[in-house]
Every structure is written in structure tokens, then in C-alpha cells.
C-alpha positions in Angstrom: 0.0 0.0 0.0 1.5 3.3 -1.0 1.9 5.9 1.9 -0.8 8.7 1.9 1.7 10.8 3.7 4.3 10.3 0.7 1.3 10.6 -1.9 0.3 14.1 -0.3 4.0 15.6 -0.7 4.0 14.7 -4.1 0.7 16.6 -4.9 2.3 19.4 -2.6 4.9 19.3 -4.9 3.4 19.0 -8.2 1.0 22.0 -7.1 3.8 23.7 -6.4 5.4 23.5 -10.0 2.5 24.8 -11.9 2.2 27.6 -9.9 6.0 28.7 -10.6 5.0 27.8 -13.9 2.1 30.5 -14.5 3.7 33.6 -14.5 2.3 34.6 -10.9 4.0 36.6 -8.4 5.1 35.5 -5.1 2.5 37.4 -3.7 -0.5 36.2 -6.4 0.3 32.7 -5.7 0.0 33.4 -1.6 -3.3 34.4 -3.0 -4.4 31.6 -5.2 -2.9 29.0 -2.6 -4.9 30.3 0.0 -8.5 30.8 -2.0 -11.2 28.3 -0.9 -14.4 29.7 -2.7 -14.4 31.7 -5.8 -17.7 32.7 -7.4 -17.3 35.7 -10.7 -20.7 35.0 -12.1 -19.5 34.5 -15.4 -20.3 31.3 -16.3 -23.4 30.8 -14.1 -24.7 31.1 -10.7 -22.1 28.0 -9.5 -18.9 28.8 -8.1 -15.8 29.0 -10.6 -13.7 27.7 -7.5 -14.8 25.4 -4.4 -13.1 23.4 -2.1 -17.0 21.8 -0.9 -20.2 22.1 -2.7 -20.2 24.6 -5.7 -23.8 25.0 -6.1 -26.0 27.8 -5.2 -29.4 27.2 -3.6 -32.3 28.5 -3.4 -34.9 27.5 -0.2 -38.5 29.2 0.5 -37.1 31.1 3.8 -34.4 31.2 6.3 -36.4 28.9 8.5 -36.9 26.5 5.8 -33.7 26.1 4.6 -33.9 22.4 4.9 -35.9 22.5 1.9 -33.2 23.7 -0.3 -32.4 23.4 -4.1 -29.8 23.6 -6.6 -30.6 27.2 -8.4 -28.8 28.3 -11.7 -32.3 29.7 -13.7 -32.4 33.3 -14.3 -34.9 35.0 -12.3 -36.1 38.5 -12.2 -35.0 38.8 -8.4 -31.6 37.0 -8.8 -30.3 36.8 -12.4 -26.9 37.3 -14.1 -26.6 40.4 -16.7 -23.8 40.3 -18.9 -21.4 43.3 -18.7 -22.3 44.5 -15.9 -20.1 43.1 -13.6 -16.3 44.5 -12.1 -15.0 41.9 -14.3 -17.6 40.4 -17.1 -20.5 39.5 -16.0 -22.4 40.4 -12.4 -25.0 39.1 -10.0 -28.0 41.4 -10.2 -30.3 40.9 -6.9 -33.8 42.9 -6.4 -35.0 40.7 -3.1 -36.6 40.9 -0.3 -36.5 38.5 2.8 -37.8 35.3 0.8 -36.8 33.3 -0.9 -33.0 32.8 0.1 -30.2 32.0 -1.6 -26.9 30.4 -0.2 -23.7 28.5 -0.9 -22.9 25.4 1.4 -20.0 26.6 3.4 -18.9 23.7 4.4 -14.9 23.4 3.0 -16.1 26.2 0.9 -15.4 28.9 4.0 -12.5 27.3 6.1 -13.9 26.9 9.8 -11.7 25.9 12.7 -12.5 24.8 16.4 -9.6 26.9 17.5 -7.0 29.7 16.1 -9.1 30.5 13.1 -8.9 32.9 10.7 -10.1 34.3 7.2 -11.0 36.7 5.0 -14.2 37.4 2.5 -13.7 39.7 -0.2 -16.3 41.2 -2.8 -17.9 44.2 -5.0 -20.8 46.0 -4.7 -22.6 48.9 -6.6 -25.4 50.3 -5.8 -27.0 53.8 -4.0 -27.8 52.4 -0.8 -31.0 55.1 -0.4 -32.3 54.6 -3.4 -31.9 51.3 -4.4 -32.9 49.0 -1.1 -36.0 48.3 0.1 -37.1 48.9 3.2 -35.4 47.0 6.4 -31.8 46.2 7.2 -30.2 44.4 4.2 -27.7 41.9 4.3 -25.7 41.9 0.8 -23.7 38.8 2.6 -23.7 37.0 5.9 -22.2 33.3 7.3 -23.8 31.4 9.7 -25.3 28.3 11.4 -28.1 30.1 13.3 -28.9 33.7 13.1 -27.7 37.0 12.4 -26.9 37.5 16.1 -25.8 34.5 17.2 -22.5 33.3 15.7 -22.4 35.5 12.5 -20.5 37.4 10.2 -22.0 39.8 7.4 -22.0 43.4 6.1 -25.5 45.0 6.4 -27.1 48.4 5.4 -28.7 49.9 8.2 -32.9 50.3 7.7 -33.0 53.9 7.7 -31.2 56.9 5.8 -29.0 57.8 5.6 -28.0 54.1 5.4 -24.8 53.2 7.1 -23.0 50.2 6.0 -21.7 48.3 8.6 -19.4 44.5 9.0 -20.8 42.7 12.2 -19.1 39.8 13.7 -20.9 38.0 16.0 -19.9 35.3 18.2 -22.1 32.9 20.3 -24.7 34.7 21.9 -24.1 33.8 25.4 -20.7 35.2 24.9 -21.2 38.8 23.1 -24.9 39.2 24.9 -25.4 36.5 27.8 -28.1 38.6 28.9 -30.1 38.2 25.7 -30.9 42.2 25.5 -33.7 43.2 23.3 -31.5 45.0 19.9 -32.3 48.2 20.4 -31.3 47.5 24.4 -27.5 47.2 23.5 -25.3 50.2 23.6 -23.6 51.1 20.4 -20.0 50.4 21.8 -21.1 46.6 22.9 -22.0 45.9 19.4 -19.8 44.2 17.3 -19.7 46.0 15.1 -17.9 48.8 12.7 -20.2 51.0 11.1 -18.9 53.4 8.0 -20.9 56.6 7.3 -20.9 58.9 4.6 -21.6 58.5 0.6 -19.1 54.9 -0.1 -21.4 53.8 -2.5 -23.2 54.3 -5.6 -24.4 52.7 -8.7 -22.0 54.2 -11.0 -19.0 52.5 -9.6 -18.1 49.2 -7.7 -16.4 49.3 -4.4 -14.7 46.5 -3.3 -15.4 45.1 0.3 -13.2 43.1 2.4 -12.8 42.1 6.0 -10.2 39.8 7.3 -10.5 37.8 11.4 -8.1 36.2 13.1 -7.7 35.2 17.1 -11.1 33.1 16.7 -11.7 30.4 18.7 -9.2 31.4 21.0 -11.1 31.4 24.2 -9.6 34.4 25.0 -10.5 38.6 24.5 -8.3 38.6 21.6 -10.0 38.2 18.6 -9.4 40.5 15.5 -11.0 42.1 12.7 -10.1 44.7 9.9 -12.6 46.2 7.4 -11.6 47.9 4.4 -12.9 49.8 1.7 -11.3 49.9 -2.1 -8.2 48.5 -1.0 -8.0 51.0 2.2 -8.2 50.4 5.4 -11.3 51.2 6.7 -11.9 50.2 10.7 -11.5 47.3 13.2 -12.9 45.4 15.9 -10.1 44.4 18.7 -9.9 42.7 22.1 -13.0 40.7 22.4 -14.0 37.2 22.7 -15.0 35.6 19.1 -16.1 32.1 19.9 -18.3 30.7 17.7 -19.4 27.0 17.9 -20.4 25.9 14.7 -21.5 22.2 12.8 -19.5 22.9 9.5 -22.0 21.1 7.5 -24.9 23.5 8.7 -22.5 26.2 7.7 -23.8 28.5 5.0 -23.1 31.7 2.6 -26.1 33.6 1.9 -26.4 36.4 -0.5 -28.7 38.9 -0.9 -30.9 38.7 2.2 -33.5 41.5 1.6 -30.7 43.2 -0.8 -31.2 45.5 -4.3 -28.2 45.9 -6.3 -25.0 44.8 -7.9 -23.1 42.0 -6.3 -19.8 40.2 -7.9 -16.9 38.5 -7.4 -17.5 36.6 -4.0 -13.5 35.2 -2.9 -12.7 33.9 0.2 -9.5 32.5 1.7 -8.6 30.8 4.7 -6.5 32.6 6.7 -6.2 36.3 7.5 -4.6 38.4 4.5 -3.1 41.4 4.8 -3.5 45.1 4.2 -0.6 44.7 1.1 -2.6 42.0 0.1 -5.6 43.5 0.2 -4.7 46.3 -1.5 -3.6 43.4 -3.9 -7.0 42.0 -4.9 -8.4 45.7 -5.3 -6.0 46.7 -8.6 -6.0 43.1 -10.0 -6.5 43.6 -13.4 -8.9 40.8 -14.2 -10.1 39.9 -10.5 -9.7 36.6 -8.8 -10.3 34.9 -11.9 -7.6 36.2 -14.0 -5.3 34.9 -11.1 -6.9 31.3 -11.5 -6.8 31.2 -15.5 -3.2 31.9 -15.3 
């Protein structure tokens, strides 16, 4: 019987050579080695790039999520328009709370039990004032269980002037263990980092990122950065971010009572930083052109 640990050095290896081989730089191939979940909307509602499940679904609500199938149909409220996108094509969404739509995260967004870390990355364009309906929107958001209990998403607030915000929270108990009604919970104990002021419009994509790290610590030293086209745009330091997830009820849902442009969904296992960040905003021909290389 051959040794799995020998056959795994040899793929390490061989993966190794075609990426010296594609004309990357050091720094592209950190990138591409790192990338777990890739979705550019250009060939379909699938992802380009998965380490798990690359289908979208579609289920009738949050709650009944269990009821979940495979969606690639254009719809009115979720289609792909060619052209429009950062790079080709782009995900146009006009929903409300229902249906939803999500990726399996499982594999696809890296989850660890202890010293985890990670970053999502994306586009948007849209006037947040004009263009969403009413209610808090959720262009993105991962989770098990609910938005406030072991979560991480960007929302638009429900009133205007919107404020876009990234929210990372852990486990309930830990963040709230007093289970506080919302609008009970001081500003400075939510988890929050909320950007005001005009970032967005639909004339011209911005790119979103936020990278974590120190989760699952057990410890008030968890870590999260924010940024805006490349820039840095605000953090969330020195607090507990336990969350105790089942990675196979982990999940990527898009669009959660959301109107506008949405592409180029990348997300990477560990932490990346500002440089690299800066990185994946001036790539020429997104995540993609990395991968075709």
C-alpha cells in the first residue's frame, strides 16, 4: 500500500510547479494557494472555485432552509446580466426576505474549532438610499443560526442615511449573555464597525473586504479589519470571538432582503493582509484572471 503521507508531498509538490509555472508573483500565488471559494458570475450562478459544494441554492425562507435546491435559472430577483459586472458578468439581486439563496460553506469557507482565521472579499454597486428596500439588508452573511448569534456579514442599516456596517458576532451567550432586546445594547457593545458617509453608488463598484483572526481562542483577543477599495477602513479588537459551529450547517447567503449589484465573491482561509488587500483591489482581471493563469 503506498503511503498517503508520501502521496500528499507529491501533490504538494506538483502543485507547487504549476504555480511557478504560470507567470504569478510570489504574492499572487499566496493568494491563489490560500482561496477556498471563488464565485465571478461569469459562467453561471455556480462557483468558478470550491473546495466543498459549488452550487447555489435557493430554499423558501431562512427557517426552511432544509428545503433547499440547486438554483442556476435566471430570475427577475436574482439573475446574471452580462457586462455588468467589475470583471464580465455580475450578479443582479432585487429581493426581499424570501426566498433565500446560499452557498454550502462547508470546505467552501474554512472553519476551525480553534486559532481561526479568514477573510471574505467582494464588489458592490449600488446607491444604498435609493436602491434597497425597506429594512436592514444583508448583501452577505455566514452562519449556522442567526444573524446574532455566531455570524459574520455586512448590512445596510434600515433607515437613511444608510450606514453600511461589518458585524461579527460570536455565540450569543458570549457577546450578549443577557439576551438584550437590539435596540437595548449600547452602540460600543455591538460588534460591530459602522462606515458613514456617501461609499457607494451605482455608478462604480467598491470593493469590500474584511479579514479575522484570534477566533476560537477562548480568549479577548480576537481580530477584525474592514476595508474599503483596498483602504483600510476600521477594526474590531480585544474581544471574545467564539463561535461554535456544525461545518456542514454552515452556510453563505447572499442577498438577504438586498437590491443591487453584487460580484466576485473570494474567500480565503487565513487572514490576508493590508498589502494583500490592496492586492485584490488593482487586479486587473479579478480573482479569476489569477486562477486562468
Amino acid at each position: 500500500m503506498k503511503n498517503p503521507v508520501f502521496i500528499y508531498l507529491i501533490f504538494l509538490f506538483l502543485f507547487a510547479s504549476v504555480l511557478n509555472c504560470t507567470g504569478l508573483s510570489d504574492s499572487e500565488q499566496s493568494l491563489v494557494q490560500s482561496l477556498t471559494f471563488f464565485a465571478s458570475f461569469d459562467h453561471g450562478h455556480h462557483a468558478d472555485f470550491s473546495a466543498g459544494d459549488s452550487s447555489l441554492y435557493i430554499a423558501p425562507s431562512w427557517s426552511r432552509r432544509a428545503e433547499a435546491v440547486p438554483f442556476d435559472v435566471q430570475a427577475t430577483h436574482f439573475q446574471i446580466l452580462k457586462a455588468e459586472g467589475r470583471y464580465g458578468n455580475a450578479l443582479w439581486i432585487d429581493n426581499s426576505y424570501t426566498p433565500v439563496y446560499f452557498y454550502k460553506g462547508n470546505n467552501n469557507f474554512f472553519y476551525s474549532n480553534s486559532e481561526w482565521e479568514g477573510t471574505v472579499s467582494f464588489w458592490l454597486r449600488l446607491t444604498p438610499d435609493d436602491d434597497l428596500h425597506d429594512g436592514f439588508s444583508d448583501p452577505i452573511q455566514l452562519t449556522t443560526r442567526a444573524w446574532n448569534d455566531g455570524a459574520l456579514f455586512v448590512d445596510f442599516t434600515d433607515e437613511s442615511p444608510r450606514i453600511f456596517r461589518f458585524a461579527f458576532f460570536p455565540d450569543r451567550e458570549i457577546w450578549d449573555p443577557e439576551f438584550r432586546e437590539w435596540d437595548d445594547v449600547p452602540i460600543e457593545e455591538r460588534p460591530m464597525i459602522d462606515l458613514t458617509g456617501n461609499i457607494f453608488t451605482r455608478d462604480e463598484w467598491v470593493h469590500v473586504a474584511f479579514t479575522f483572526r484570534n477566533f476560537n481562542t477562548g480568549k479577548a483577543n480576537g481580530s477584525v479589519r474592514g476595508y474599503i477599495n483596498g483602504e483600510f477602513a476600521g477594526s474590531l479588537d480585544n474581544r471574545e470571538q467564539t463561535y461554535s459551529w456544525e461545518p456542514d450547517e454552515i452556510a453563505i447567503w447572499l442577498g438577504y432582503n438586498y437590491r443591487g449589484f453584487f460580484d466576485e465573491l473570494a474567500i480565503f482561509d487565513r487572514a490576508l493582509s493590508t498589502e494583500e488587500i490592496r492586492i485584490l483591489y488593482l487586479l486587473n482581471h479579478g480573482v479569476g484572471g489569477l486562477l486562468e493563469k
